[in-house]
TORZAZA-595347 format. One record per residue (C-alpha): residue number from 1; residue in one letter; x, y, z. Coordinates in steps of 0.001 Angstrom, whole numbers, padded with zeros to 6 digits. Each point is the difference from the previous one (the first is absolute). Example, Ala and Ser with C-alpha at 12.3 -4.5 7.8 and 13.67 -1.06 7.14 Angstrom:
TORZAZA-595347
REC,1,A,012300,-004500,007800;
REC,2,S,001370,003440,-000660;
***
This chain:
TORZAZA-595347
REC,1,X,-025100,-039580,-026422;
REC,2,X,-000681,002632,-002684;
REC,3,X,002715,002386,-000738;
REC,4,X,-001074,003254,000249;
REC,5,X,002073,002348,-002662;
REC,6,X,000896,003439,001483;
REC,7,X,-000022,002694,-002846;
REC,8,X,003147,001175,-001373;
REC,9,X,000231,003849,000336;
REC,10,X,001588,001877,-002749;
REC,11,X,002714,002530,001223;
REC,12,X,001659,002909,-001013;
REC,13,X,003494,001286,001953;
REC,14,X,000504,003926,000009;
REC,15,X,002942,001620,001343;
REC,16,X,000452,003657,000124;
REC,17,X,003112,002305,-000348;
REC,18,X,000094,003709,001104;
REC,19,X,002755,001171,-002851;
REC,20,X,002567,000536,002722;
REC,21,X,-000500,-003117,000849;
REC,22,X,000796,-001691,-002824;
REC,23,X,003386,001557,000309;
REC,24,X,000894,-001836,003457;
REC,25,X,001407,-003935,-000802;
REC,26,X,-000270,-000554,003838;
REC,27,X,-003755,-000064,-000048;
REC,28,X,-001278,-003585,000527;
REC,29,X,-003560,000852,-000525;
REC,30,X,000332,-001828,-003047;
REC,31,X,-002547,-001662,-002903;
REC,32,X,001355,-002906,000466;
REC,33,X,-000329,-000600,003548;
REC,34,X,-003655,001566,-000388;
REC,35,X,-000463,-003181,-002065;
REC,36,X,001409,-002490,002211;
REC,37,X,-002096,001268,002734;
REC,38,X,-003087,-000198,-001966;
REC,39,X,000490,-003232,-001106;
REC,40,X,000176,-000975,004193;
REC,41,X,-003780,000722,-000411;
REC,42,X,-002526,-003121,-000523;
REC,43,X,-002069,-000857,-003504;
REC,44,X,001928,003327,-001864;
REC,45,X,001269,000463,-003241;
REC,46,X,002547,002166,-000560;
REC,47,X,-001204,001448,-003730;
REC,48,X,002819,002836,-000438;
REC,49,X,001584,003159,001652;
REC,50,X,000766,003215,-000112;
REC,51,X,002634,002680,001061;
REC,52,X,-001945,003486,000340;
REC,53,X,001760,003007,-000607;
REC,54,X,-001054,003222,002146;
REC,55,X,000422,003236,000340;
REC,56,X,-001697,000722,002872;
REC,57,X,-002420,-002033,002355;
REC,58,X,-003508,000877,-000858;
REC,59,X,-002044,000320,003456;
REC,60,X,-003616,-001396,-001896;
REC,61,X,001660,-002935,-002109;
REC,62,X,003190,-000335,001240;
REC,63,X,000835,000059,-004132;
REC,64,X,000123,002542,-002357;
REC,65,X,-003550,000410,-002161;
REC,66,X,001586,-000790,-003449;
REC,67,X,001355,-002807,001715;
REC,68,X,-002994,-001933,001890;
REC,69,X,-002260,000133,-003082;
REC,70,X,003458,-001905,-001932;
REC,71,X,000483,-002570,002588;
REC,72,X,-004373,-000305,000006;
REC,73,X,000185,-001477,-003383;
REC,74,X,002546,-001767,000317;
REC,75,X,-001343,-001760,002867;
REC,76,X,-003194,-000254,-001319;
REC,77,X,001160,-001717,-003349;
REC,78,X,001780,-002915,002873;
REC,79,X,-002699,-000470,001596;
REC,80,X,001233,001095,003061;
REC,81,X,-001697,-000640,003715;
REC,82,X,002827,001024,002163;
REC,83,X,002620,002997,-000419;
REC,84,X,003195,-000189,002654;
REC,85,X,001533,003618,000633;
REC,86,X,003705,-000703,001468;
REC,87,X,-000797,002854,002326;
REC,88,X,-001916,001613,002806;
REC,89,X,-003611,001834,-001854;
REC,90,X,-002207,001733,002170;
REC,91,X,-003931,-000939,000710;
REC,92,X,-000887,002332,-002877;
REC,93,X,002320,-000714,-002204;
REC,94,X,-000763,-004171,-000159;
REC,95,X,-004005,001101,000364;
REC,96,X,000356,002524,-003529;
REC,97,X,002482,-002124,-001860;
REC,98,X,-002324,-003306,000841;
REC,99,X,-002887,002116,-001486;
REC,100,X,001818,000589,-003137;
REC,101,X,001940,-002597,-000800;
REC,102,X,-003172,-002492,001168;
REC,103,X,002772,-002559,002043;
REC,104,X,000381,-000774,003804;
REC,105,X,003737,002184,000623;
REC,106,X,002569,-001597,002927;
REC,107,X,002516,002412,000967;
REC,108,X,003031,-001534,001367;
REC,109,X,-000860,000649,003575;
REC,110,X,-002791,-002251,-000624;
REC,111,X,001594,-002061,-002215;
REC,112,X,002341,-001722,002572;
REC,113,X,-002865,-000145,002135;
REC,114,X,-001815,-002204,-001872;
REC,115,X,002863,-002217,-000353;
REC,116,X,000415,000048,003908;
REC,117,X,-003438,-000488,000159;
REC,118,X,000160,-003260,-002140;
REC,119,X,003145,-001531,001187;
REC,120,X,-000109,000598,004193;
REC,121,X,-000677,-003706,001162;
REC,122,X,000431,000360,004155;
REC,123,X,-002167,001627,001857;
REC,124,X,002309,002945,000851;
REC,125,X,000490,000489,-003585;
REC,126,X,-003492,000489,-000750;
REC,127,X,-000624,002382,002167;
REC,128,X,002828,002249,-000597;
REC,129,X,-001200,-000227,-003425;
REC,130,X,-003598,000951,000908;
REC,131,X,001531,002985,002306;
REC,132,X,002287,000993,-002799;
REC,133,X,-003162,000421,-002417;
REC,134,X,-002666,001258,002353;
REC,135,X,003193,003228,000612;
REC,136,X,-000342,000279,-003741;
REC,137,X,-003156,000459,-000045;
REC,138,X,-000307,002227,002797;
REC,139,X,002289,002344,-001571;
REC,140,X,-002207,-000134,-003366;
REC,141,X,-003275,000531,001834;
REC,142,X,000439,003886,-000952;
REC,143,X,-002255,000824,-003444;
REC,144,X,000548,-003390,-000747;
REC,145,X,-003607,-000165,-000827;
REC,146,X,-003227,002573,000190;
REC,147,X,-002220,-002022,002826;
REC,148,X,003375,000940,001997;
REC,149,X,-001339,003884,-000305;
REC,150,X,-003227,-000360,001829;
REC,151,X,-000734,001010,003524;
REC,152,X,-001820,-002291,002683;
REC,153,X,-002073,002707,001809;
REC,154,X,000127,000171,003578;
REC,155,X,-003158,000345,002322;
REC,156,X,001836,002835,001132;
REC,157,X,-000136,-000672,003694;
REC,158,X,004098,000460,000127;
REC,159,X,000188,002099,-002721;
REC,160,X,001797,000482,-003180;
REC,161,X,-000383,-000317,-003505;
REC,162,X,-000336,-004228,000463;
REC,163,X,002153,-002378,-000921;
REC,164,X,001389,-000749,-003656;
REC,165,X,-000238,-003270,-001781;
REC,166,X,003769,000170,-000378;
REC,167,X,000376,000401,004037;
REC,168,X,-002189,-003093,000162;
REC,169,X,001950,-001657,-002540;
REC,170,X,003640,000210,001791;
REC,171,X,-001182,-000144,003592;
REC,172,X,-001240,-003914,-001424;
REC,173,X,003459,-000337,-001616;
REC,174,X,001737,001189,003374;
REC,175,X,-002439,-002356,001909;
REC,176,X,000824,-003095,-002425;
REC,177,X,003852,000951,000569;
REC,178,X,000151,000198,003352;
REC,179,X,-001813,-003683,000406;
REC,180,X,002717,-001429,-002448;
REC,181,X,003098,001941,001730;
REC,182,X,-001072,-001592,003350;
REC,183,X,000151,-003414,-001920;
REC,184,X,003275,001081,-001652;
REC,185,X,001252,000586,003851;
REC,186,X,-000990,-003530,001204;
REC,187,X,001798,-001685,-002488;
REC,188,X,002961,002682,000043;
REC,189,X,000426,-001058,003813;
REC,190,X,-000485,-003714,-000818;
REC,191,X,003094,000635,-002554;
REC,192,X,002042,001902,002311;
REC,193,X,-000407,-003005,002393;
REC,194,X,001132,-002691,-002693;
REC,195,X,002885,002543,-000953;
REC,196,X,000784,000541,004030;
REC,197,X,000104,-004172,000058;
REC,198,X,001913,-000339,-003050;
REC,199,X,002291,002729,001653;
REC,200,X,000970,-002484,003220;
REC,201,X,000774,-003184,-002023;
REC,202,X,003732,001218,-001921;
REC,203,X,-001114,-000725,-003385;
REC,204,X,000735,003212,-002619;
REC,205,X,-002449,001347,-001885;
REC,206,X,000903,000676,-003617;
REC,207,X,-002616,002163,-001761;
REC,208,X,-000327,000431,-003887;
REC,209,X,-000848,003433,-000906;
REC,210,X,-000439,001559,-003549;
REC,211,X,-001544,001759,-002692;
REC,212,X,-003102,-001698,-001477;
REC,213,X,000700,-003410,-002500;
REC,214,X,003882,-000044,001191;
REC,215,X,000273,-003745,000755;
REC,216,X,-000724,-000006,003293;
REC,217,X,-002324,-002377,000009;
REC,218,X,001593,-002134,-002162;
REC,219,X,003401,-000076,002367;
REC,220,X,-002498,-000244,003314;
REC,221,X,-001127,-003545,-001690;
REC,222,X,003947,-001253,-001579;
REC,223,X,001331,000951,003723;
REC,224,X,-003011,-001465,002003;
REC,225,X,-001314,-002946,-002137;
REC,226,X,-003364,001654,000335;
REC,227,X,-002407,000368,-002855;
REC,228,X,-001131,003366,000672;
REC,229,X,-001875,001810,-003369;
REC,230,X,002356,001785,-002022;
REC,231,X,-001104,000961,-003307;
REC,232,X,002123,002886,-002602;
REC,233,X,-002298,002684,000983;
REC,234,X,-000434,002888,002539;
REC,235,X,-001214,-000571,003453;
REC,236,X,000427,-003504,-000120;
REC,237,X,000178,000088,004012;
REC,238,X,-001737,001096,002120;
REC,239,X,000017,-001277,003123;
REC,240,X,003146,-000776,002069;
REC,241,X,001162,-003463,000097;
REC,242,X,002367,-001327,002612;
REC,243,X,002122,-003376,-000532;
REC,244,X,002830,-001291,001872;
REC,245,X,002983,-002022,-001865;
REC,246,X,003362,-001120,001593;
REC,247,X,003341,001732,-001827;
REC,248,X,003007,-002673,-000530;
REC,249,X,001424,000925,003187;
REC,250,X,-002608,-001736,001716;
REC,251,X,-001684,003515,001246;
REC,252,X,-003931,000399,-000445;
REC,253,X,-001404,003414,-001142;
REC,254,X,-003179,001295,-001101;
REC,255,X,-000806,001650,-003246;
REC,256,X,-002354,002348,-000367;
REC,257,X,-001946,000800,-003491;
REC,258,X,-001435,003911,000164;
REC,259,X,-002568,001540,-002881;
REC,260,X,001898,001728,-003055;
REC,261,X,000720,003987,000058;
REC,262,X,-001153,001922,-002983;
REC,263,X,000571,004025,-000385;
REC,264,X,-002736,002099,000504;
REC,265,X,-001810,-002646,002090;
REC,266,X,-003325,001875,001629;
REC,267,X,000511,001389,003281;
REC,268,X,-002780,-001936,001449;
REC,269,X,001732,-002982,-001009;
REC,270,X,002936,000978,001321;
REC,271,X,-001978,000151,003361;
REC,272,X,-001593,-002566,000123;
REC,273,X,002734,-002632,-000886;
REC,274,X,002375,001642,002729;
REC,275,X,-001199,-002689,002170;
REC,276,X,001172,-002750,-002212;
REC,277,X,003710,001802,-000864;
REC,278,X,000473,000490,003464;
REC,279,X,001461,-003910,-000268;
REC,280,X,002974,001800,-002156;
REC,281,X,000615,001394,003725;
REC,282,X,000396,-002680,002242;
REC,283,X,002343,-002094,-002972;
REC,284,X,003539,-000253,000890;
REC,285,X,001233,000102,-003925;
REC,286,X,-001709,001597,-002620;
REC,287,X,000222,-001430,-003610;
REC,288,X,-000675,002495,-002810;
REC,289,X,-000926,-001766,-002580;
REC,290,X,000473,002043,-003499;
REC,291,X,-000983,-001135,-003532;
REC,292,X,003076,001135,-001667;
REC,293,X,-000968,-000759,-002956;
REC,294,X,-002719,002737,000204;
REC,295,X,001082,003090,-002207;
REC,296,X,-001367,001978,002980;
REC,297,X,001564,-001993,002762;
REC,298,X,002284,003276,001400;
REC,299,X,-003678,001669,000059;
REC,300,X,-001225,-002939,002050;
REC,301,X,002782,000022,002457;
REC,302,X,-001048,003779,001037;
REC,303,X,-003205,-000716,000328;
REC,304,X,000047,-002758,002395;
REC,305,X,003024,001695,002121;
REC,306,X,-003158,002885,000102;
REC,307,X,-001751,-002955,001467;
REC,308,X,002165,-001389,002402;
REC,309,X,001270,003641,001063;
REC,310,X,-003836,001018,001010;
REC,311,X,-000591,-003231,002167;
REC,312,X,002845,001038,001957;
REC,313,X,001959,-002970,-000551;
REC,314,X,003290,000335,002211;
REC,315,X,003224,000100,-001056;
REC,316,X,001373,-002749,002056;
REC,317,X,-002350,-002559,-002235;
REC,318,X,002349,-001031,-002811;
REC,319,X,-001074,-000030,-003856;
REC,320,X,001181,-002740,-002814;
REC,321,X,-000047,001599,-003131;
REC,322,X,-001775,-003322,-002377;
REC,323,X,000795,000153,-003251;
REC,324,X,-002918,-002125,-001914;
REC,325,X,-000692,-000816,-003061;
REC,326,X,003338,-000666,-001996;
REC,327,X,-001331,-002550,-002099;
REC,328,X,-002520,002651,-002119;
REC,329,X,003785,002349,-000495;
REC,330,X,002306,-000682,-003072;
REC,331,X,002720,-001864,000292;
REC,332,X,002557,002979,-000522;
REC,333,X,-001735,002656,002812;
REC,334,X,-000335,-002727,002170;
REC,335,X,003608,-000197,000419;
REC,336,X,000350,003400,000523;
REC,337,X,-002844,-000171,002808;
REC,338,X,001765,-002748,001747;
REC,339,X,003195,001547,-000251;
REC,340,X,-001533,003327,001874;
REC,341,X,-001590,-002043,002490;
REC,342,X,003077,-002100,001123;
REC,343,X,001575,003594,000317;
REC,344,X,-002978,000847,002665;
REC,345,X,-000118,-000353,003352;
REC,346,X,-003653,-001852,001222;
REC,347,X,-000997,-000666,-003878;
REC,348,X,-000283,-003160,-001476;
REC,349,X,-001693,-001448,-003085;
REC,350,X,-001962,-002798,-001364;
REC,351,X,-003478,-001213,-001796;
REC,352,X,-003090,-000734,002160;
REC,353,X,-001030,-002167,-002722;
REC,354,X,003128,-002268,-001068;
REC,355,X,001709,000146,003564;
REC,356,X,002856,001333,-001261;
REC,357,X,002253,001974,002669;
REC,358,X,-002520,-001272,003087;
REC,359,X,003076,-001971,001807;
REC,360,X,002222,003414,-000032;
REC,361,X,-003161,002014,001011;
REC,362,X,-000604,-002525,002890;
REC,363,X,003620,000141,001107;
REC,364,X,-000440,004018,000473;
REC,365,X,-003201,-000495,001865;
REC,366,X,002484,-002293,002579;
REC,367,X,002812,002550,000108;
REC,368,X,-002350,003061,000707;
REC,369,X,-002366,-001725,002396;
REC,370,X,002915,-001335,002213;
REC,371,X,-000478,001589,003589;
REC,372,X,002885,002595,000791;
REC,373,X,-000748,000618,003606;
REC,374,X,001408,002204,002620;
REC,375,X,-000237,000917,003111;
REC,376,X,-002464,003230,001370;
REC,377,X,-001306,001205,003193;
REC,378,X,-003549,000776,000697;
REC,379,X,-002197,001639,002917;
REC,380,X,-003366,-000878,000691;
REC,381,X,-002496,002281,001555;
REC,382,X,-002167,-002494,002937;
REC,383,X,-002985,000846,-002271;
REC,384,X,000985,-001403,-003377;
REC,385,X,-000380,-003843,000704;
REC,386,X,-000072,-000580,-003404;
REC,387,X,002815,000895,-000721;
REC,388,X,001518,-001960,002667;
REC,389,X,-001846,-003148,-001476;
REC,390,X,000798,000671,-003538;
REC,391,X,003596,000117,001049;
REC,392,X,-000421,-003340,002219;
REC,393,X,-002036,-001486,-002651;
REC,394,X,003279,000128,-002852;
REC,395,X,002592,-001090,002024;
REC,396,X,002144,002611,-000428;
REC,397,X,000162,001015,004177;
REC,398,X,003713,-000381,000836;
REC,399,X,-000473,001687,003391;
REC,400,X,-002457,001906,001982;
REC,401,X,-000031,001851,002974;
REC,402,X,-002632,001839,002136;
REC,403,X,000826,003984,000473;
REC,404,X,-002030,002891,001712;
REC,405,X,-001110,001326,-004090;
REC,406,X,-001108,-003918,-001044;
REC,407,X,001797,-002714,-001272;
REC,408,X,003202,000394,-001874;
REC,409,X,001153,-002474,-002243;
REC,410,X,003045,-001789,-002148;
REC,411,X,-001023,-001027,-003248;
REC,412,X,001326,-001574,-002883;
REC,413,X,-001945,-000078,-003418;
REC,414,X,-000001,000394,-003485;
REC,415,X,-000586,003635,-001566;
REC,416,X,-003348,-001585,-001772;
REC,417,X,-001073,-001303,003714;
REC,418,X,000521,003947,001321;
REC,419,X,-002160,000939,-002455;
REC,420,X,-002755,-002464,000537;
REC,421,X,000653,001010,004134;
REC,422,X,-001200,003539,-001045;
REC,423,X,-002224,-000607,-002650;
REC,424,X,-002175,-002109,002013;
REC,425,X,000479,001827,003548;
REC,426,X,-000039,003179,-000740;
***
């Protein structure tokens, strides 16, 4: 076997700051986590990087004049072959700036792409992935590049000026899309079978959720036993995982491992990876894992409470507030931290890595998943025998008797098994 050497590619991190920007301490879109999710990307080098000033967002080159010829040297002089731009740059923009400055450009939209790209492993991660980029690239089809501007004339039998490479260009795009959606559906509906099967065995599903590189991972494996990648970088998951442990009080759950949320992610990621957050849905716990040792962690919160909010995620699910990442605080503001979360209700604390705090975190997870029940009563139209089965199919029928409307029914469940009841009948 010969090893074949990939080549290192030399990078170069920018990360640009309208002026009233610069003046907000909330905003996450930070140099450093620019970094971090460059160095997610394969056989790259990060060289250096640089904070960028502006005034005002120049529509050719995105940058001021003065300002592309000063980063051109420099990046010249490094030997640069790939620029990152911690933002969104239009077609134009990357096409006149990789002119200039003689490098391949990533903006951050494509950026996280590419990392997608090289970490989805199952096959519904690759082709959200490959949906996510080919909606990228239908949205840059428009003077992306000259070719784009020519016309195919028509024989003009119907009539018209003919159609336009661009035309041709997208309707391909929204053929290739459509063939992957329908794949996307078949395994969608093989997932919402597994989840409706998980649903009739009573085993709770915990799901990890998170911004990117917050130890989720890392807890999924210390709780599980599994030896699922996790790695100190963005994006280290991609694809959900499912184990099932027993707690000390005999009870068996399942814990689910979700990818990482990031602010700003690109809308046709967001999109496409509905499918796989929809898990988050059918969990009867939620465990929000935080690295508080993050000096944007408060930033992080928002942003995946943005998340959860837009998948709808209803308020009868409860969410465990996880506290990771001790071990990397000092000694005195670790104290402090614990203090503050002993004072909270549905917080706890503890280290991923050392296993510090994962006995009181698993004694929450028993409290909160304990089954309050009570009793409810139900009618049921003749038509909706599935909703009559679902009910059957739980146990929770106390009585049922046949009326002139349908069938009317004494229940007695748990608030997480009403929600499933409606969730999955409509």
């Amino acid at each position: 076997m010969i090893e074949v050497k990939k080549d290192i590619t030399s990078v170069w991190v920018l990360q640009p700051k309208l002026k009233i920007e610069l003046k907000d301490r909330n905003n996450n879109s930070s140099i450093g986590e620019a970094i971090a999710l460059a160095k997610a990307l394969p056989n790259v080098n990060i060289v250096g990087s640089t904070t960028v000033p502006i005034e005002r967002i120049s529509p050719k080159e995105f940058f001021g004049t003065g300002k592309v010829s000063e980063l051109s040297i420099n990046l010249k002089s490094q030997k640069i072959g790939l620029v990152i731009i911690n933002t969104q740059i239009s077609p134009v923009q990357q096409r006149n700036l990789e002119k200039k400055w003689q490098v391949k450009i990533l903006d951050r939209t494509a950026l996280i792409l590419e990392i997608f790209s090289d970490r989805a492993v199952t096959k519904e991660g690759v082709l959200q992935v490959e949906m996510a980029a080919l909606s990228y690239q239908r949205s840059r089809l428009v003077r992306s590049w000259t070719h784009l501007e020519r016309q195919r004339g028509g024989l003009g039998f119907v009539g018209g000026p003919g159609e336009t490479q661009i035309e041709a260009d997208k309707r391909a795009i929204d053929h290739h899309l459509n063939r992957l959606k329908r794949q996307l559906d078949k395994i969608k509906k093989t997932r919402d079978l597994h989840r409706k099967s998980r649903a009739k065995v009573p085993f709770p599903i915990i799901a990890l959720v998170g911004y990117t590189n917050a130890g989720k991972s890392t807890l999924f494996n210390l709780l599980t036993g599994a030896d699922e990648f996790s790695e100190d970088m963005l994006f280290a998951t991609l694809d959900p995982k499912m184990r099932a442990i027993k707690l000390n009080n005999k009870q068996k759950i399942i814990i689910s491992d979700t990818v990482g949320f990031i602010s700003d992610l690109p809308t046709e990621l967001v999109a496409a990876f509905r499918a796989t957050l929809e898990e988050v849905l059918a969990a009867d716990l939620i465990l929000h894992v935080r690295d508080i040792a993050h000096k944007n962690t408060d930033f992080q919160v928002v942003e995946v409470e943005k998340v959860l909010q837009s998948l709808g995620i209803p308020e009868s699910i409860p969410i465990l507030e996880v506290w990771n990442k001790i071990d990397s605080i000092e000694p005195e503001k670790k104290k402090s931290l614990k203090n503050i979360a002993k004072r909270r209700s549905r917080v706890c604390y503890l280290s991923a890595l050392t296993g510090e705090g994962i006995s009181s975190l698993l004694e929450q997870v028993e409290e909160l998943i304990a089954p309050q029940k009570f009793s409810d009563t139900l009618l049921v139209p003749f038509e909706f025998g599935n909703k009559k089965a679902w009910l059957h199919e739980h146990g929770v029928v106390i009585n049922e008797l046949y009326t002139e409307d349908g069938f009317k029914f004494e229940v007695m469940w748990s608030v997480q098994q009403k929600a499933h009841y409606y969730s999955f009948t409509g």
